[in-house]
C-alpha positions in Angstrom: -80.4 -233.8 149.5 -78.2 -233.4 146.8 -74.7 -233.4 147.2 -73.7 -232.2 143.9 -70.4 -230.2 144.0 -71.4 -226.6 144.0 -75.0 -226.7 145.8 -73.4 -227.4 149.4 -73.6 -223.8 151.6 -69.6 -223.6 151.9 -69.8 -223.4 147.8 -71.9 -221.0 147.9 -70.9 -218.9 150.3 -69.4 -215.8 147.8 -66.9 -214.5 151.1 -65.7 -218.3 151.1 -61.7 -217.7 151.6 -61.7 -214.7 152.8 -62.4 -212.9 156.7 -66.2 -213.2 156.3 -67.0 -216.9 155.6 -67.6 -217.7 158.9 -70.1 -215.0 159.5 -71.8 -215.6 156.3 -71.8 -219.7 157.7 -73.4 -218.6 160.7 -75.9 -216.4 158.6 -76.7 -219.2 156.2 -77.7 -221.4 159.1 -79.3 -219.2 161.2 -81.1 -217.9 158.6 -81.4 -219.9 156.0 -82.6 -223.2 157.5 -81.2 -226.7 157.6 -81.2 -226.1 153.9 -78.5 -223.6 153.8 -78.3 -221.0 150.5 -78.1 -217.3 150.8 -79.6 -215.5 153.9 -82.4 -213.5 154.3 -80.8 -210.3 154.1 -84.3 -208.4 154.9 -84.6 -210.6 158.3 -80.8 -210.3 159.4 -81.2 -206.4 158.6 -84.3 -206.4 161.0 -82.2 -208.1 163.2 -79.3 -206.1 163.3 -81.3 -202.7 163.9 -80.9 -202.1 167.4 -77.3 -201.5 167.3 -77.3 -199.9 163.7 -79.5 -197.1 163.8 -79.4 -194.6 160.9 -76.5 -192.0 160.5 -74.7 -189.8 158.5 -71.2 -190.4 158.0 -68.9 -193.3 158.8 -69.7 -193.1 163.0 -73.2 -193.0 164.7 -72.0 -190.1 167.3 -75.8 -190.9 169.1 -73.6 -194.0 170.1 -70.4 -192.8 171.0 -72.0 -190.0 173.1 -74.5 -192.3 174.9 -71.2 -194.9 175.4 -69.0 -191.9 176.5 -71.2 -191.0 179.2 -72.1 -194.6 180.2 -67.9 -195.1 181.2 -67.9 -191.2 182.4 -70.8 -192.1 184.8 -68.8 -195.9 186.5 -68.0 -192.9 188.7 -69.7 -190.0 190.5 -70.0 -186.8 188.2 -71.5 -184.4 190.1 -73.0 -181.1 188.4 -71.0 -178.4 189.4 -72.4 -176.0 192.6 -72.3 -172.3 192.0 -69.9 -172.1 194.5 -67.7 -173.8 192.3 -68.8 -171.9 189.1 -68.0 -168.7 190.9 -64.6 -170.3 192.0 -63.5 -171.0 188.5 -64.8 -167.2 187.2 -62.8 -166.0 189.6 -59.7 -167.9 189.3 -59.8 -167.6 185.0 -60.3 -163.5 185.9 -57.6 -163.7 188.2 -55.1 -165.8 185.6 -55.4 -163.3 183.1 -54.9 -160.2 184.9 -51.3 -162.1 185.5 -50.6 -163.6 182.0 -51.3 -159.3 180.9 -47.7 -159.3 182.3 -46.5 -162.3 180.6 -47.6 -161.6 177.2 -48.6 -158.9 174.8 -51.2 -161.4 173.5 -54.7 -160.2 174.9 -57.2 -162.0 176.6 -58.8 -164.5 174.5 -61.3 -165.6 177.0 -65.5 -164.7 176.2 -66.6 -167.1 178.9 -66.0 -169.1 182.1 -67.6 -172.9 182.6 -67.3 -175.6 185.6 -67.9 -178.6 183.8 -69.0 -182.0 184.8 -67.5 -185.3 182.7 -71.0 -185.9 180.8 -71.0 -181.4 180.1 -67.1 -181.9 178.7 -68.3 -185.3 176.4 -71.0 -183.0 175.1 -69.5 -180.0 175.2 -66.0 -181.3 173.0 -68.3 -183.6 170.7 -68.4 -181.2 167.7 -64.4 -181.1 167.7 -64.1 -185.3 168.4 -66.0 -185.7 165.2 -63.5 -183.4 163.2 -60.8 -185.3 164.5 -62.2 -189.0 164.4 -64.0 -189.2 161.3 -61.4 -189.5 158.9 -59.7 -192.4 161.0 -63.3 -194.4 161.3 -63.7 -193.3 157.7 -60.3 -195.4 157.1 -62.0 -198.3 158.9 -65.4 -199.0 157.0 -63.0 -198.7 154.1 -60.8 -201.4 155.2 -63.4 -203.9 155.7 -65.1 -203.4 151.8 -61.6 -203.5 150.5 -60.8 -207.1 152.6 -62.9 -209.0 150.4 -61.7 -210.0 146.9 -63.4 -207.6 143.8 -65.8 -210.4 142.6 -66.9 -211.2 146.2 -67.4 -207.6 146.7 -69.7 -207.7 143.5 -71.6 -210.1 145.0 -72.3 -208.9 148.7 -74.5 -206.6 147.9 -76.7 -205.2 150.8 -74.7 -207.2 153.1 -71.6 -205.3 152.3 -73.1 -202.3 153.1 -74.2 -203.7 156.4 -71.2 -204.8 157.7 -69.7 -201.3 156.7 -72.5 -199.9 159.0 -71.3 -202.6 161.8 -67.7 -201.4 161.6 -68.9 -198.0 161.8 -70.5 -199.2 165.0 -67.6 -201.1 166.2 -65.6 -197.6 165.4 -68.4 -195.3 167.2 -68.1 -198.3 170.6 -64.4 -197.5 170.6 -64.5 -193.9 170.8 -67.3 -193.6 172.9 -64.9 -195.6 175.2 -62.2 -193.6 174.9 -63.4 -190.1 175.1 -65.8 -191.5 178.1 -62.3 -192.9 179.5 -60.5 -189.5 179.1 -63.3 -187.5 180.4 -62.0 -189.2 183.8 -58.5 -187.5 183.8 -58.9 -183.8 182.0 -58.4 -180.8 183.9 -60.3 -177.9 181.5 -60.8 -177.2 178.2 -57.7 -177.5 176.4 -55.6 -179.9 179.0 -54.3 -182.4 176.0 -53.0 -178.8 173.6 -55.8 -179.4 171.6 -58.8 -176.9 171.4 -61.9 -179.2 172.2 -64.3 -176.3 173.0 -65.9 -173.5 171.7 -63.9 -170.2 170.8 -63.0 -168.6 173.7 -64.7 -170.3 176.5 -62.0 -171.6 179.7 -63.4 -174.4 181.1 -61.7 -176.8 184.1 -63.2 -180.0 185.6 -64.0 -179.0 189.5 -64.3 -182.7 190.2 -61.1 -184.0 188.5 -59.3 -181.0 189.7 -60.2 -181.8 193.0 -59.3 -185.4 192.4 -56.3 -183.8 191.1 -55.3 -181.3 193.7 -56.1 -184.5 196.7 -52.7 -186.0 195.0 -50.1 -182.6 195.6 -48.9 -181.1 198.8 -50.1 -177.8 197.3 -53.4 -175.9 198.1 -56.5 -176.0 196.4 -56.4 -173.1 195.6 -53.0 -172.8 194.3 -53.9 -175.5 192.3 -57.0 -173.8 191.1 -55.3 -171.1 189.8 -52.9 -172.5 188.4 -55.4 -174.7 185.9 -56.7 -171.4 185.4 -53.6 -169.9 184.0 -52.8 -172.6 182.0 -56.2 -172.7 180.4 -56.0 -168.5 179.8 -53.0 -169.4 178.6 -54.2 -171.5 176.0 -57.1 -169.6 175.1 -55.4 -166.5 174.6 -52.6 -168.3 172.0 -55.5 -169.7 169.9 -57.0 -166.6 170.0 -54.3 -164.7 168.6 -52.9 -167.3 166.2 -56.0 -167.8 164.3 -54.3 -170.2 162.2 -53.7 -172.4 165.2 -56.3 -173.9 165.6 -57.1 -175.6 162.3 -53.3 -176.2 162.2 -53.4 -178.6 164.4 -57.1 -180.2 164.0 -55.8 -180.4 160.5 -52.6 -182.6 161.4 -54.9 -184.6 163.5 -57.3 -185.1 160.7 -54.0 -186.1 158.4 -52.9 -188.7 160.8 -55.9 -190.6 160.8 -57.0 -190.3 156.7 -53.7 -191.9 156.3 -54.0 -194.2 159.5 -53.2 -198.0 158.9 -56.8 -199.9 160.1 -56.3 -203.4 161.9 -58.0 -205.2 159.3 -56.8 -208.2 161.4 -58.6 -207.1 164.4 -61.8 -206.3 162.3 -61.5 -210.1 160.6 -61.2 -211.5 164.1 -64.0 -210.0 165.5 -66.4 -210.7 162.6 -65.4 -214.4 162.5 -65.9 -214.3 166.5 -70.1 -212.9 165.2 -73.0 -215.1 166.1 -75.3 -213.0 164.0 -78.4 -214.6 166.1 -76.9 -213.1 169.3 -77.4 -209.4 169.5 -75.2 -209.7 172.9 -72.1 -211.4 170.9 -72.6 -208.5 168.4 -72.0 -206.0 171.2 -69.5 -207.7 173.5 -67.6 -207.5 169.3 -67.3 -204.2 169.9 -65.1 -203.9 172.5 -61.0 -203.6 172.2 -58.7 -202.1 170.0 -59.0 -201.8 166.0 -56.0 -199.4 166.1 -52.9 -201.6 167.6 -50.9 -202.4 164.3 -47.1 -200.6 163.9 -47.3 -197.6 162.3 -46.2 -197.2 159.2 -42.9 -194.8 158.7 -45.3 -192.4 156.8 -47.6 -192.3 159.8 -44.9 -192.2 162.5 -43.0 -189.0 160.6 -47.3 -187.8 160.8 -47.2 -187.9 164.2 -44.2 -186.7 164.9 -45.1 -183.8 163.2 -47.9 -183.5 165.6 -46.2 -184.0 168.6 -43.8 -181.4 167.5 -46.6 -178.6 166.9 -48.2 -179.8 170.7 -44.9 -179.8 172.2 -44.5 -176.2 171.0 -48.0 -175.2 172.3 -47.7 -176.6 175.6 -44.0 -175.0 175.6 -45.4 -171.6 175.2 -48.0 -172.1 178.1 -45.5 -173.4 179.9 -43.2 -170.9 179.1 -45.9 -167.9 179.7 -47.7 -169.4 182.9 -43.9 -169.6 184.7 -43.0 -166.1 183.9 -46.4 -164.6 185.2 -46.1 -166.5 188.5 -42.4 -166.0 188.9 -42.7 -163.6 192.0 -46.4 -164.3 192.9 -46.8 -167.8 193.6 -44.1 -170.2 195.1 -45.5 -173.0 194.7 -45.7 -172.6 191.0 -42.5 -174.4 190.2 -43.9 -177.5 192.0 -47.2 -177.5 190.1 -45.0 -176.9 186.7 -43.0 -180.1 187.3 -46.0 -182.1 188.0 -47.6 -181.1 184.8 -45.1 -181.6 182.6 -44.3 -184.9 184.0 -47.9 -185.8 183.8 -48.4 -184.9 179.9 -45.2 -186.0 178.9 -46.6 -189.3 180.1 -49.8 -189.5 179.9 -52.4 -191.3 182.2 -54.1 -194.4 182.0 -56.9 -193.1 180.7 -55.1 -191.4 177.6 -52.9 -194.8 177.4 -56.9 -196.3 176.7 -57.7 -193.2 174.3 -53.9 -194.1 172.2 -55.3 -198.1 171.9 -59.1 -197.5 171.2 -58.8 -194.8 168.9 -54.8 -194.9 167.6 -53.7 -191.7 168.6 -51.6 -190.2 171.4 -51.8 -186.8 172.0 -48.3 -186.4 174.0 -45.9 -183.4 173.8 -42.9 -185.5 174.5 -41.1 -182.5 173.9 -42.3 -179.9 176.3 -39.1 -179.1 178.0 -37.4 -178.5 174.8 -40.3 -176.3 174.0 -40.2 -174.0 176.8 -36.6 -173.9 176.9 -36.6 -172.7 173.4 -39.6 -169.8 174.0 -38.0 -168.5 177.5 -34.5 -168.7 176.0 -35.7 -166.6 172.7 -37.8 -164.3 175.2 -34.3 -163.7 177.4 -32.5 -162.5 174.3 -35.1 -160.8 172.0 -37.7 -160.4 174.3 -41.7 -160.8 174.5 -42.6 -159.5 171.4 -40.3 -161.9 169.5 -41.1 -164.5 171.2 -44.8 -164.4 170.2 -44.4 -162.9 167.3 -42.7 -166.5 166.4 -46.7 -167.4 165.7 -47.4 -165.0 163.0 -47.3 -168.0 160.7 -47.1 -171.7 160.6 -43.7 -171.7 158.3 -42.1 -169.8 161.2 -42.2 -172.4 163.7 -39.3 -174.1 165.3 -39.0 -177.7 163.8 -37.6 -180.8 165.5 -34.2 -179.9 164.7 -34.9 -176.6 166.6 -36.1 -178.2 169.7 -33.0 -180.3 169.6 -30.9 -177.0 169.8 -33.6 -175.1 171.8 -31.0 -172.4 173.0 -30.2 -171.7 169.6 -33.1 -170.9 167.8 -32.8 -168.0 166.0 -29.6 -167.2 167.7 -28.2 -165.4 164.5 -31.8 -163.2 164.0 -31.7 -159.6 164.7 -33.7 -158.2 167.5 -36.9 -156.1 166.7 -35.9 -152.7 167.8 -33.1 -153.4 165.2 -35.3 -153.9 162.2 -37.8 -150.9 161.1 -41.1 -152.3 159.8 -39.7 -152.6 156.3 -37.1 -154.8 156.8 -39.3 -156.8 159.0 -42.1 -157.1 156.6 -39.8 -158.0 153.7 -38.0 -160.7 155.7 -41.1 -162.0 156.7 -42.0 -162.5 152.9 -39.3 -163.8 151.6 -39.5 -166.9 154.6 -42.9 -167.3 153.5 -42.8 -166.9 149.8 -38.8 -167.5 148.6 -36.5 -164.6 147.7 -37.8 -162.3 145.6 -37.2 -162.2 141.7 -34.2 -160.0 140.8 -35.3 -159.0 137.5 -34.0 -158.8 134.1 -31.8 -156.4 134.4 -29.6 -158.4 137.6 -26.3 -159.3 136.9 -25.2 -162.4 137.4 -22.6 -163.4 140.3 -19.3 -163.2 139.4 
């Protein structure tokens, strides 16, 4: 055998210096023979398809439902009895009859569910993908742009094959998560995001029973108050069509922008024996998303912690004033909510590292100091009419100075519709033009 400088495997290997040399060594001997050279990309394709089926899009959601409901299922998910089903009807019927009191908002319910785990994973699916996409999208990106241009020339198929393996390694990780946080949700919209359909309240009978085991409070009590929470939410997305995309769109921001662990991705592939489908699996598992944030990320999600905080405020806000004088245990079950999404369980801490993104609202009692305070001196209809628009929001600053907020702003019975509409405009669009014929300030 010749040992002429150039024809040894290492000089031929085009990803030599860079994350994938030892997975193109291991391909070269495992499929290229004692001789070494170039694999056989049509065999280690073959190879590779049992864990990289065919899909559109950077993540295989086949996989990261089928791996969702695997973790959902380490545990007992019963399907829900009728008896339940009835229970939660009756509760979300109940919850909105009181939050008619609470808020001029109407209902925004259609439909009642009791889910089980593996109905919530299939049921929130369609909104995961909006919201995970772009960061797995910012994945298969950062492998292709780890390797040096010319090496990148020369990869070929193979490129394209490890893109789909990150996409795999992507699809793993969520599948854990949202399997994970299927463990710890309550309804519907329990983390201020709206994961199902329009205008269906949904709760968890299982988790909320789990739930409810932990409290000195009834089950019922705690039942109901799910129930008005969940109303709660569904009514505010309902009525602030904007919401909704508002805040899917922030999400989807955060992770086009989202800074990939390329190191992560590099260790794992140089970990690969590509002639041991099990190795290529057990790859898959653990974080790709546990670098710093940038400061342009951090200010990102800031920004989205702000617009949950204020959501969760308003439910909070709205669900205490309609069981202010009809149940006592209310203030009980309001503490240990907020403490509980201000902090998060350990199956959302699992959802932050697998997928890189918390979905606290470290801000809630800000936030529902700031709607109850502006409902004390201006009332309901201020209050929510504080939703008309995104550019009306309270900011950070706002929440810092929650008893302030629009301290100096006339009430509504003092403004007649014309003021109020041209006030509204000029927030939204800037004062308007004065004309030629103004005079200038003196």
């Amino acid at each position: 055998m010749s040992n002429t400088p150039g024809d040894g495997p290492d000089e031929q290997n085009p990803f030599k210096g860079t994350p994938f040399e030892q997975l193109f060594s291991g391909l070269s001997g495992g499929l290229g023979g004692a001789g070494g050279g170039m694999p056989d990309l049509s065999a280690l394709m073959s190879q590779m398809q049992a864990f990289m089926q065919p899909h559109d899009g950077p993540v295989n959601w086949a996989v990261v439902t089928d791996t969702a409901r695997k973790v959902s299922a380490q545990e007992a998910d019963p399907t829900p009895s009728q008896a339940q089903r009835d229970a939660v009807a009756d509760a979300v019927r109940l919850a909105d009859h009181w939050l008619d009191e609470a808020t001029d908002f109407p209902s925004g319910v259609s439909t009642t569910a009791a889910w089980s785990r593996a109905e919530w994973i299939v049921e929130t699916t369609d909104v995961w993908k909006r919201l995970v996409e772009p960061i797995a999208g910012s994945a298969v990106g950062a492998l292709g742009n780890a390797l040096p241009e010319e090496a990148r020339a020369m990869a070929g198929p193979l490129l394209g094959m490890l893109g789909k393996a990150t996409g795999a390694m992507v699809a793993s990780q969520v599948g854990q998560g949202v399997g994970a946080l299927s463990s710890e949700v309550l309804g519907a919209s329990d983390i201020g995001l709206p994961l199902g359909p329009d205008g269906k309240a949904a709760l968890l009978p299982a988790n909320v029973d789990a739930f409810a085991a932990e409290l000195d409070v009834s089950a019922d009590d705690v039942l109901l108050y799910l129930a008005l929470r969940e109303a709660a939410h569904q009514r505010l997305f309902a009525n602030a069509p904007w919401l909704r995309e508002h805040l899917i769109g922030a999400v989807t921001a955060y992770g086009q922008g989202i800074e990939i662990n390329t190191a992560g991705i590099e260790e794992k592939l140089r970990e690969i024996d590509p002639t041991n489908p099990m190795a290529m699996q057990s790859a898959m598992e653990g974080g790709l998303f546990d670098l710093a944030k940038s400061p342009a990320q951090q200010a990102a999600l800031e920004r989205l912690e702000i617009t949950l905080a204020l959501v969760e405020g308003w439910v909070d806000e709205v669900v205490s004033q309609a069981t202010e004088t009809r149940m006592p245990t209310a203030a009980k079950l309001q503490e240990t909510v907020r403490r509980r999404r201000a902090a998060g369980g350990p199956a959302e801490d699992a959802f932050a590292a697998l997928v890189g993104l918390e979905l606290r609202p470290r801000r809630l009692r800000d936030a529902s100091t700031l709607w109850g305070s502006l409902r004390t001196r201006q009332g309901t209809e201020a209050r929510d009419g504080v939703w008309m628009h995104p550019d009306l929001l309270p900011t950070a600053a706002d929440l810092d100075d929650p008893l302030g907020f629009r301290e100096d702003a006339a009430s509504p019975e003092s403004l007649s519709d014309e003021d109020f509409d041209a006030g509204l405009r000029e927030l939204l669009d800037g004062p308007a033009d004065p004309g030629p014929d103004a005079q200038p300030d003196e």
